[in-house]
MARMI-319106 format. One record per residue (C-alpha): x negated, y, z negated. Coordinates in Angstrom, 2 decimals, padded with zeros to 5 digits. Layout:
residues N
+---------+---------+---------+
:       x :       y :       z :
+---------+---------+---------+
:       X :       Y :       Z :
...
+---------+---------+---------+
//
This chain:
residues 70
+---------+---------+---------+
:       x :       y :       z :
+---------+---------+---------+
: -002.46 : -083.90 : -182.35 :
: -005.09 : -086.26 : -182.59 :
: -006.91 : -085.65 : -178.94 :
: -009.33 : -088.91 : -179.46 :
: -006.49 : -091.07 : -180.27 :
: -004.48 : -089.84 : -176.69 :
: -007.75 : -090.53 : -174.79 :
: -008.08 : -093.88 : -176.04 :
: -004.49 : -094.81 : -175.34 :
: -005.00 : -093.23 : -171.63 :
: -007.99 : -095.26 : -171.43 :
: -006.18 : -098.32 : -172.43 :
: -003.71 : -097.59 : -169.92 :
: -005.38 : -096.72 : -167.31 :
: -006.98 : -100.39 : -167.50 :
: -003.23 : -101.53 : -165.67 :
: -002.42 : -100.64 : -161.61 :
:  000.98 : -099.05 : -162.90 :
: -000.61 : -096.47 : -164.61 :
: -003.66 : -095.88 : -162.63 :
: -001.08 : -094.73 : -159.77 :
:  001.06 : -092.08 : -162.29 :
: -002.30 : -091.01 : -163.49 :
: -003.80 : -090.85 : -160.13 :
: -000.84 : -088.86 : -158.59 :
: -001.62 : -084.93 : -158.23 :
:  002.16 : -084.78 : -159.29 :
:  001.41 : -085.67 : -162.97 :
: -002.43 : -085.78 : -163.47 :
: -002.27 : -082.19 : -164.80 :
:  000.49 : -082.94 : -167.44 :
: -001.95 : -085.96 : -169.14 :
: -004.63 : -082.82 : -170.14 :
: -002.17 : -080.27 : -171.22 :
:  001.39 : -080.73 : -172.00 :
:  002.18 : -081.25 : -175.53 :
:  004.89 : -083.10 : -175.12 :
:  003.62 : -086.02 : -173.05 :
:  000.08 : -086.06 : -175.13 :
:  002.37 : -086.36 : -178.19 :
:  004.16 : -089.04 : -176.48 :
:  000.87 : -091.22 : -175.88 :
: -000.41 : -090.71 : -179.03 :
:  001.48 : -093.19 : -180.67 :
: -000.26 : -096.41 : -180.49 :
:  003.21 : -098.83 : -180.45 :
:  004.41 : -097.03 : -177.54 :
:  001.95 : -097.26 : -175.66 :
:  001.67 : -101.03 : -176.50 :
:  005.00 : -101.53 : -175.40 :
:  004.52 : -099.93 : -172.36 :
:  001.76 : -102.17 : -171.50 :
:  004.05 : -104.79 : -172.12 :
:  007.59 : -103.81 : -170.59 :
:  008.98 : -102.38 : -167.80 :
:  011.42 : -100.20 : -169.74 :
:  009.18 : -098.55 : -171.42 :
:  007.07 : -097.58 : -168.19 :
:  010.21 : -095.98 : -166.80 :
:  010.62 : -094.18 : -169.79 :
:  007.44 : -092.56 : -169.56 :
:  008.52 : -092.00 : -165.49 :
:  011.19 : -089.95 : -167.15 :
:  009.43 : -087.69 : -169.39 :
:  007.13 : -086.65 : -166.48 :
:  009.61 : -085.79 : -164.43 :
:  011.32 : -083.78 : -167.02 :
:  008.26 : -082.00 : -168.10 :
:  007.37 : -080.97 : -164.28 :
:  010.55 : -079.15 : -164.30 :
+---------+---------+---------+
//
């Protein structure tokens, strides 16, 4: 996993009020620093693109958080 390349895209995010409240939450702060399977998910730089840019995909990413705090 390339750790730099999740940072950046977390930075990018973070730069929209959507995110800043998921990232913000004590719920799912801890699962941005060390679950593999949402760092792997906001590595890629398309989906995090198109989360920027839809609503969909924002939900999506709702989804996997949930499912990884179980």
């Amino acid at each position: 996993m390339n750790t730099q390349k999740i940072d950046r895209n977390i930075a990018r995010l973070n730069q929209h009020d959507w995110f800043k409240k998921i990232y913000d939450d004590e719920k799912y702060r801890r699962l941005f620093f060390v679950n593999r399977h949402v760092r792997a998910y906001l590595q890629s730089s398309i989906r995090v693109n198109r989360m920027i840019r839809n609503i969909d995909s924002r939900q999506e990413l709702l989804r996997l958080l949930e499912k990884q705090l179980k």
